[in-house]
N, C-alpha and C positions, 0 to 999 in steps of 0.2 A: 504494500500500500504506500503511496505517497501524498505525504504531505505537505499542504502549500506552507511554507514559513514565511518569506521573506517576500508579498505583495509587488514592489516594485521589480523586484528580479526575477519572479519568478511568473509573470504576469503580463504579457507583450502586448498593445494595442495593433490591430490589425486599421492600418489606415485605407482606405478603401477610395480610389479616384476611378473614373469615368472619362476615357480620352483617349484620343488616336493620334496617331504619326497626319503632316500631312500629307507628306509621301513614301508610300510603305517601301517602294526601291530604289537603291542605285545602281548603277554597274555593276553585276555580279553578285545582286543582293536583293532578296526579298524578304520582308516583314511577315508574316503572315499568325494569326492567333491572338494571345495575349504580346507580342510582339510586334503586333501593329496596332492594336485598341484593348484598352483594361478597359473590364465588365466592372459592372456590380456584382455580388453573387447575389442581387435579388433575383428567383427566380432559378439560378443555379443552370446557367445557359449559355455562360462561356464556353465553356467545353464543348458542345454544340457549334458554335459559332468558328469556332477554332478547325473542326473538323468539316465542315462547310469550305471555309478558306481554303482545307486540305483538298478538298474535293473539285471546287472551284479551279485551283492552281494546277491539279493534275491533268484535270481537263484541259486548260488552255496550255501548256506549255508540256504536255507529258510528250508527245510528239517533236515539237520544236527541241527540246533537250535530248534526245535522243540520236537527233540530226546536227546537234550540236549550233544549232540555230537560233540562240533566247535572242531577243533584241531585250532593247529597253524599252519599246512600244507594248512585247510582249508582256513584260514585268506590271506596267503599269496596267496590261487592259485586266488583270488579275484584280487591284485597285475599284477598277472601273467597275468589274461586275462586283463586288463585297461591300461596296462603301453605300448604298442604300440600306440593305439588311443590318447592317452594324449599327448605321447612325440614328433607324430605324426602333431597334433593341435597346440602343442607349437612351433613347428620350424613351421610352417605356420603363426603362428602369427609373430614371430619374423624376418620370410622375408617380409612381408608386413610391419613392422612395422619400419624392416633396408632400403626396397628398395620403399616405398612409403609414408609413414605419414612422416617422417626425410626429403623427399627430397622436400616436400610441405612445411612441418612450419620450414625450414632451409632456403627455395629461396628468393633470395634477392628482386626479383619483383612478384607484387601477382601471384598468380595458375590461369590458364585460360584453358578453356577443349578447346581441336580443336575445329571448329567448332564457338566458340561462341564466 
């Protein structure tokens, strides 16, 4: 069993941002995941998002990398199809996150659902 003693040490605050690259490539380099946009975990759909990218980028470039062909037109149009879906997820995360978690761990008296 362990025990917590020592509060500040043993007790890390998870800081939690929402933001994206604005250009996920350069030469030779693509962003893709939590590597090009931090989630929230509201919702628990990074990882989702991430494997999309994955899916995304294999489609457009699994051919041209094989022929040894990327451009940098290529890299970006990777960009191009991901940055609705992400930007998408992220204002969703961030109205649930402004019009419902905030208005729970901010209420002065505990959270009760109707009903109960």
């Amino acid at each position: 069993m362990v025990e917590l003693n020592e509060w500040d040490e043993q007790i890390k605050l998870l800081t939690v941002a929402v933001d994206r690259l604005q250009h996920w490539s350069r030469p030779g380099l693509l962003c893709i995941g939590d590597a090009a946009h931090a989630m929230s975990p509201i919702g628990g759909v990074g990882i989702n998002l991430a494997i999309q990218d994955a899916v995304a980028t294999a489609n457009i470039l699994g051919e041209k990398l094989r022929q040894g062909t990327v451009t940098e037109a290529a890299l970006q149009a990777v960009q191009q199809r991901r940055t609705f879906p992400t930007r998408a997820t992220q204002r969703l995360q961030l109205m649930v996150q402004d019009n419902v978690i905030k208005r729970v761990l901010g209420a002065e008296s505990p959270f009760r659902l109707r009903g109960y």
